[in-house]
C-alpha positions as CSV (number, residue, x, y, z in Angstrom):
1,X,24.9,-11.6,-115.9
2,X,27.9,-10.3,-113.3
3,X,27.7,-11.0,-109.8
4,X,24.8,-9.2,-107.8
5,X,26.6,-7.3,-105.3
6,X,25.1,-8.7,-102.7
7,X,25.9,-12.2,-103.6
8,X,29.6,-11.0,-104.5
9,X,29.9,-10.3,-101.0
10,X,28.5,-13.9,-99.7
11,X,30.4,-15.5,-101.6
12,X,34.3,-16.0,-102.4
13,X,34.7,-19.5,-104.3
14,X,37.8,-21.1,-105.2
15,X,36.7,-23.1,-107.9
16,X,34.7,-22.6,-111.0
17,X,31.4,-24.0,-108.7
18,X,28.6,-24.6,-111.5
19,X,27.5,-27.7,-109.1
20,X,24.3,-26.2,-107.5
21,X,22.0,-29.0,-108.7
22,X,24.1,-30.9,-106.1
23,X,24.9,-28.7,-103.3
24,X,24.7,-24.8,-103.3
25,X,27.4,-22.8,-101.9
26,X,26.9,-21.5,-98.2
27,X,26.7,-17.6,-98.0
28,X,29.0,-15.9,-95.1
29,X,26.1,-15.1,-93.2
30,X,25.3,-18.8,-92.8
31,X,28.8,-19.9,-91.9
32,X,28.7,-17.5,-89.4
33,X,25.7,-17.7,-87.4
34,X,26.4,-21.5,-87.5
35,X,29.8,-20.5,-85.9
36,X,28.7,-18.2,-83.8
37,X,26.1,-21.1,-82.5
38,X,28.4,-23.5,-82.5
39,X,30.7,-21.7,-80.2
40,X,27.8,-20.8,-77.8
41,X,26.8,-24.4,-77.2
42,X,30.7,-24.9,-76.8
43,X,30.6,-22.8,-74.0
44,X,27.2,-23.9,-72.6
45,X,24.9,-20.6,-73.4
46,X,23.1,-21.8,-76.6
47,X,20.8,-19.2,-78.5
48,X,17.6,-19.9,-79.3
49,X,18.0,-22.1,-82.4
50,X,14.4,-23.0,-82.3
51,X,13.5,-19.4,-82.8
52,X,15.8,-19.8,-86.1
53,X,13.6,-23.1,-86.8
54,X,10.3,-20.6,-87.0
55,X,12.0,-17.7,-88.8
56,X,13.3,-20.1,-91.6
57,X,9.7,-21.3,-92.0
58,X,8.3,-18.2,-91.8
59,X,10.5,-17.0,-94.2
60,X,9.9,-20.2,-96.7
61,X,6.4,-19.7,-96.6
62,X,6.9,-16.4,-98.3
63,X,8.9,-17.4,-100.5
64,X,6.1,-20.5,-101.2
65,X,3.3,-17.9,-101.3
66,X,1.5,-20.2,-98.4
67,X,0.8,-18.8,-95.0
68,X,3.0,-20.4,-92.6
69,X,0.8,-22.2,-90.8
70,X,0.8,-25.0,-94.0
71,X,4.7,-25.1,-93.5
72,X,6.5,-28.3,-91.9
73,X,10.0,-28.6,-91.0
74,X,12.2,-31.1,-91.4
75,X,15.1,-32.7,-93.0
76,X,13.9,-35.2,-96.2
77,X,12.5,-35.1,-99.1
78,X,11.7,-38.6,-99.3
79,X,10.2,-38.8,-95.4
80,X,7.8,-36.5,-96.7
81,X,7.2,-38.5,-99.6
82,X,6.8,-41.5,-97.6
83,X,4.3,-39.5,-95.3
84,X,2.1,-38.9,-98.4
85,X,2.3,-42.6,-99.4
86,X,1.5,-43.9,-96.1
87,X,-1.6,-42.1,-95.9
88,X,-3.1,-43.2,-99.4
89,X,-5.4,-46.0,-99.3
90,X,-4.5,-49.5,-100.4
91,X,-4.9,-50.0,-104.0
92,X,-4.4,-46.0,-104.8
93,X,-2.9,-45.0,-108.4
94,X,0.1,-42.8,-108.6
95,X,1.4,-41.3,-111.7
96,X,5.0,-40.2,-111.7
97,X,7.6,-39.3,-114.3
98,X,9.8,-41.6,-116.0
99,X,13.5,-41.3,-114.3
100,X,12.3,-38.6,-112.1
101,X,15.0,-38.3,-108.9
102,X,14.4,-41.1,-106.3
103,X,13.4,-39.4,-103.3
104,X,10.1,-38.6,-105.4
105,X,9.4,-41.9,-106.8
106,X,10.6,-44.5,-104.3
107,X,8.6,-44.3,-101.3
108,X,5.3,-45.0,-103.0
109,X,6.8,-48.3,-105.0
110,X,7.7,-49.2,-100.9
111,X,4.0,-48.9,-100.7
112,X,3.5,-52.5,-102.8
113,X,0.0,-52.0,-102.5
114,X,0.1,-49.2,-104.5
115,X,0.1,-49.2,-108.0
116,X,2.3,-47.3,-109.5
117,X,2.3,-45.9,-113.1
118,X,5.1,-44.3,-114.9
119,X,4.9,-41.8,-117.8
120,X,7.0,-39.7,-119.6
121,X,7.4,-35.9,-118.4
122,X,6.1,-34.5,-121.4
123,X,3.1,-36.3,-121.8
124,X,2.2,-36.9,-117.9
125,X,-0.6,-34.4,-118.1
126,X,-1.9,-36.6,-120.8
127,X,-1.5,-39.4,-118.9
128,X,-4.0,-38.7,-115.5
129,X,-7.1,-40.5,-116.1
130,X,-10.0,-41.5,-114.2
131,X,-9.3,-43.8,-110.7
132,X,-5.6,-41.8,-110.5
133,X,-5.1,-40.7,-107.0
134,X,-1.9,-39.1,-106.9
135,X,0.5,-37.2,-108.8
136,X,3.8,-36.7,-108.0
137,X,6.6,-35.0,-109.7
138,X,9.5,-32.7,-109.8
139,X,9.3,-29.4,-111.2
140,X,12.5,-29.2,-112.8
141,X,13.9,-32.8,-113.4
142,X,17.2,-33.2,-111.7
143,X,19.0,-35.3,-114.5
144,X,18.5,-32.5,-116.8
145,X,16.9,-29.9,-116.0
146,X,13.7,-30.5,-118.3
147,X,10.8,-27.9,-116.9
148,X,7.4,-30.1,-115.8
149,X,4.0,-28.1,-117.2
150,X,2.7,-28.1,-114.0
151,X,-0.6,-26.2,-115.3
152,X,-1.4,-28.8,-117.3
153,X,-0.9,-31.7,-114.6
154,X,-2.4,-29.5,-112.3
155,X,-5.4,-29.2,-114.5
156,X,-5.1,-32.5,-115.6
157,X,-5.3,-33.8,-111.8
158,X,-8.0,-31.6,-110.9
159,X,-10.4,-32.7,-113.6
160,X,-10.2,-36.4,-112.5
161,X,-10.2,-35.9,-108.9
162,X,-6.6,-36.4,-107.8
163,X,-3.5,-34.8,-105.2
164,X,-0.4,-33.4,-106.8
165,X,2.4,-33.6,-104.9
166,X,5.5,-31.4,-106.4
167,X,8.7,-31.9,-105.4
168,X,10.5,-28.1,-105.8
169,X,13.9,-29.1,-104.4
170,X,15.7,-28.0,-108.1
171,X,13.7,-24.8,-108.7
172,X,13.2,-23.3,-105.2
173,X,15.2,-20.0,-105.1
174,X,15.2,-19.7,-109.0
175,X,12.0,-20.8,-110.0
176,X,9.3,-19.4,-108.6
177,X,7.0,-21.7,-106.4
178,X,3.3,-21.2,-105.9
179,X,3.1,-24.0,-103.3
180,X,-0.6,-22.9,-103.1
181,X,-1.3,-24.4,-106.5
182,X,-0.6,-28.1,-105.5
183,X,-1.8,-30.1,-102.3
184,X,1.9,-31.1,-101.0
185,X,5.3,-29.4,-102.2
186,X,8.7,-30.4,-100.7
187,X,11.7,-29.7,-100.7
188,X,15.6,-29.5,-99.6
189,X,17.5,-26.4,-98.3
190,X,21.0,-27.7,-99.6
191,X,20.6,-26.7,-103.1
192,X,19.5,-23.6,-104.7
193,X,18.0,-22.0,-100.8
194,X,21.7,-22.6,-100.1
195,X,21.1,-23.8,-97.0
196,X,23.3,-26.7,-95.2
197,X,22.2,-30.2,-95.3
198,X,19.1,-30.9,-92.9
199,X,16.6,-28.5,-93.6
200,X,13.7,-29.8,-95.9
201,X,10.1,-28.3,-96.0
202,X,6.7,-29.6,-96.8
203,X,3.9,-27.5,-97.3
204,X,0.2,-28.8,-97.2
205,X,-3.3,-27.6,-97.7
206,X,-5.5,-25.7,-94.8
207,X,-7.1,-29.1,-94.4
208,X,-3.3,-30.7,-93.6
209,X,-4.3,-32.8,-96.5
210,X,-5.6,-35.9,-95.0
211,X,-2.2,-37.1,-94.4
212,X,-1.6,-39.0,-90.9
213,X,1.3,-37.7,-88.7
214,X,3.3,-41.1,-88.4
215,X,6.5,-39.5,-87.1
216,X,5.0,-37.2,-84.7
217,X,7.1,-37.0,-82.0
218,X,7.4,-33.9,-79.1
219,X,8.0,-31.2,-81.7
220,X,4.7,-31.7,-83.0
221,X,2.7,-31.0,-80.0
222,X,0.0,-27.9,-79.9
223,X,2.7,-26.9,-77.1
224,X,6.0,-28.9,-77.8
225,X,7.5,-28.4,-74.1
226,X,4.5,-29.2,-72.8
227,X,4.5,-33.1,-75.1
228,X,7.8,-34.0,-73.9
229,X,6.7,-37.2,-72.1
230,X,4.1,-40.0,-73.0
231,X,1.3,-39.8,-76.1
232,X,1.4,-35.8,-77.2
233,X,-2.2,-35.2,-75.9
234,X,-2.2,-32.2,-78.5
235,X,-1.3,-32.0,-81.7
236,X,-0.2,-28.6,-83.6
237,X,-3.1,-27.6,-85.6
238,X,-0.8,-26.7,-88.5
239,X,1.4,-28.5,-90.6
240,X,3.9,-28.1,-87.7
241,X,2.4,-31.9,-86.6
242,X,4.5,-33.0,-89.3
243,X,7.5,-31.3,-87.9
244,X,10.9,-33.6,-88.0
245,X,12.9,-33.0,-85.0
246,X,15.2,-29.9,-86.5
247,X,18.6,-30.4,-86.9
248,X,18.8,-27.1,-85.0
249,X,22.6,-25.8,-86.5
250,X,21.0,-26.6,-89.8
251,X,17.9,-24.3,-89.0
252,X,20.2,-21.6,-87.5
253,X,21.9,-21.4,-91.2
254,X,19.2,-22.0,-93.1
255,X,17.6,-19.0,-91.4
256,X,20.0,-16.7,-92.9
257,X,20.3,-18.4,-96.4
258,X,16.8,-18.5,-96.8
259,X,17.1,-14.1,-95.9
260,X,19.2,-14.2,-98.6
261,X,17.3,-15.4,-101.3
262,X,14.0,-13.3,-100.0
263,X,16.1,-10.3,-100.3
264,X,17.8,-10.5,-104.0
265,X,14.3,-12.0,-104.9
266,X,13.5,-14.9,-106.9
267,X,12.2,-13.7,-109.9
268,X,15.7,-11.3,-110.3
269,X,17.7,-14.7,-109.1
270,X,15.9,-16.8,-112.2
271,X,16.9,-13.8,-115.1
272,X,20.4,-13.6,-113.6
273,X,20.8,-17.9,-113.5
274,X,18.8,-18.5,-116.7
275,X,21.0,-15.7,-119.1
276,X,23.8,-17.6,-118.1
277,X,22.5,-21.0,-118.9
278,X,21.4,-19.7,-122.2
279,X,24.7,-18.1,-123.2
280,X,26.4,-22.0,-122.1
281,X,23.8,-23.1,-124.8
282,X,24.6,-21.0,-127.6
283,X,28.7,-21.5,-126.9
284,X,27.4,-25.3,-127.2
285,X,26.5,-24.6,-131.0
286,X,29.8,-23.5,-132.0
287,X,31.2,-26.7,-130.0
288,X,28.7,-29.0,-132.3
289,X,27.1,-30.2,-129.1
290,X,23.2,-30.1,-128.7
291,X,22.3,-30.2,-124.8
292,X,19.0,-31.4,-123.3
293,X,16.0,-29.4,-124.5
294,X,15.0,-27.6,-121.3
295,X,13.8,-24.1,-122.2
296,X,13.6,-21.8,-119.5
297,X,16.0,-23.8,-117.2
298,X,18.8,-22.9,-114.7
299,X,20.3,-26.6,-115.2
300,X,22.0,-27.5,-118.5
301,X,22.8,-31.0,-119.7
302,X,24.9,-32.3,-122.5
303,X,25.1,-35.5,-124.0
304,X,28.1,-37.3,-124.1
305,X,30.2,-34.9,-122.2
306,X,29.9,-36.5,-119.0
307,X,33.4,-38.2,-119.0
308,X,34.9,-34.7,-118.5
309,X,33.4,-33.7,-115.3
310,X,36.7,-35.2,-113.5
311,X,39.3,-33.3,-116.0
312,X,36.8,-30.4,-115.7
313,X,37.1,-30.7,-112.0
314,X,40.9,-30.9,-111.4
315,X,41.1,-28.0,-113.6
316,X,39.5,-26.2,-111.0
317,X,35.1,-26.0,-112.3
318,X,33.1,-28.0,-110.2
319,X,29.8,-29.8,-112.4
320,X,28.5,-33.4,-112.5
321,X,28.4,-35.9,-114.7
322,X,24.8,-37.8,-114.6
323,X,23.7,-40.5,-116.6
324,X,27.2,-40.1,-118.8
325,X,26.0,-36.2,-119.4
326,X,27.9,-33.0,-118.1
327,X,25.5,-31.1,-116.3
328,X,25.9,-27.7,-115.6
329,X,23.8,-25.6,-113.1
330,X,24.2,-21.3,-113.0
331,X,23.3,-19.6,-109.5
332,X,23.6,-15.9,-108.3
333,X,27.0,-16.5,-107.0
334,X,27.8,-17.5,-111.1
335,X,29.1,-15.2,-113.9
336,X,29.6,-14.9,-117.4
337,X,33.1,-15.5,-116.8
338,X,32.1,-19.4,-115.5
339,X,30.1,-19.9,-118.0
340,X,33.3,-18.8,-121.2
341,X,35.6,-20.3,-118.9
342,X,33.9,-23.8,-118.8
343,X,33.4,-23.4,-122.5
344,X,36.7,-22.6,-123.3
345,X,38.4,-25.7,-122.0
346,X,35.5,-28.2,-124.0
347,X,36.8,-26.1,-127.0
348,X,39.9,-27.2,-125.8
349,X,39.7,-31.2,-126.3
């Protein structure tokens, strides 16, 4: 549960940061290539930041388990959403979780032709049924961490004919993803792939999953430098065609965060994060505070704690308070000594 070496040398902290859920910490590497580009577009010999655009989705795609041709790049989770709602046919059923995080849920209530059907996370398995076209739903709920049983809605979808669309952005680079399981995942970089802000993936089927390029703009050409001007005669035969237009300084960090993560390994990053959000359960006990059930998960929530995320915070730990609970959330660049530290000062009050 101490700091991997290698993540003790990516990052130096100055606060307790158990925040990840919200924004991961940037590694050197990332703050320095982003310098490093920074200063050569200063002085008018940029580096190739679209090459960084491919290696971070080459690099994703690994950690995804797809081949990278069913990558996209882009910047939000919700304009991918949208794309997926825009290409269903008027009338469609979607089933998504109660309270599940916005970006998942409200582009297909935009849709008002849509109907839209709401069930609990525990029982949305259950809850596909004949005429369902869609389901779509975070793996690891952002309010609380609660784990989806993406088998069973997977099973559950594929038995009465429907998509799944899984939003990974709270258990990519802890959790592993098997993008090749579902017809869409997406995500954001800015969390646990420790990326900056801008970088978002989608990842499709070989088909591209029926979905209707909306945004398509020069990027998303067969040749991009060759669709600069008028209609793109040619669009990529990947899931590039859904291609944002890369916030390039983004992609140029995002490259090495995403290195990062490939290298220490997901599966090592999830026993590391989760032994340290089960030792901040059991110090609950002691405290006589029950957190959210959510076995298995790097996020920890507690009821009724959430009024001390600002006294927690000017004492130097960084969490949030969501829905009046304190959530916690444990990354590589966390220790043992966070997680006593944060439950010394509840013991505290």
């Amino acid at each position: 549960m101490e700091l991997d070496p290698l993540a003790r040398g990516e990052f130096a902290p100055q606060t307790t940061y158990l925040n990840t859920a919200s924004t991961g910490l940037l590694p050197a590497r990332t703050v320095a290539a982003m310098g490093e580009a920074v200063a050569a577009s200063a002085a008018g010999r940029p580096t190739d930041m679209f090459g960084d655009v491919e290696a971070a989705r080459a690099t994703y795609a690994r950690l995804a388990g797809v081949p990278v041709r069913r990558v996209a790049a882009g910047a939000s989770v919700a304009v991918y959403t949208g794309l997926v709602a825009a290409s269903l046919p008027q009338g469609a059923e979607v089933l998504v979780a109660e309270a599940d995080f916005s970006s998942v849920v409200n582009p297909f209530h935009m849709r008002r032709d849509l109907k839209v059907r709401t069930a609990a996370l525990e029982s949305l398995a259950e809850a596909v049924r004949p005429g369902t076209a869609l389901v779509a739903v975070s793996a690891v709920q952002s309010a609380d961490g609660r784990i989806a049983d993406l088998a069973a809605i997977r099973e559950a979808a594929r038995a009465h004919g429907a998509r799944t669309l899984v939003d990974v952005s709270q258990g990519a680079g802890w959790y592993p993803v098997d993008a090749d399981a579902y017809d869409y995942t997406v995500t954001v970089g800015f969390k646990w792939l420790t990326a900056p802000r801008g970088v978002a993936f989608l990842t499709v089927p070989d088909d591209l999953g029926g979905l209707n390029p909306l945004f398509a703009g020069w990027v998303a050409g067969e040749r991009p430098w060759d669709s600069c001007y008028g209609p793109v005669e040619e669009l990529a035969h990947s899931a590039r065609r859904f291609d944002e237009s890369p916030a390039l300084l983004s992609y140029t960090g995002a490259r090495h965060s995403l290195a990062l993560i490939e290298e220490l390994g997901t599966e090592r990053i999830r026993a590391h994060n989760t032994a340290l959000a089960d030792r901040f359960r059991a110090g609950l006990a002691p405290l006589g505070h029950e957190p959210v059930a959510a076995p298995g998960s790097a996020i920890v929530s507690v009821p009724g704690l959430g009024h001390r995320q600002e006294e927690l915070s000017r004492a130097g730990l960084e969490l949030s308070n969501r829905a009046g609970n304190l959530r916690a959330a444990f990354h590589f660049y966390s220790s043992a000594d966070d997680v006593d530290r944060l439950l010394e000062l509840l013991r505290a009050h």
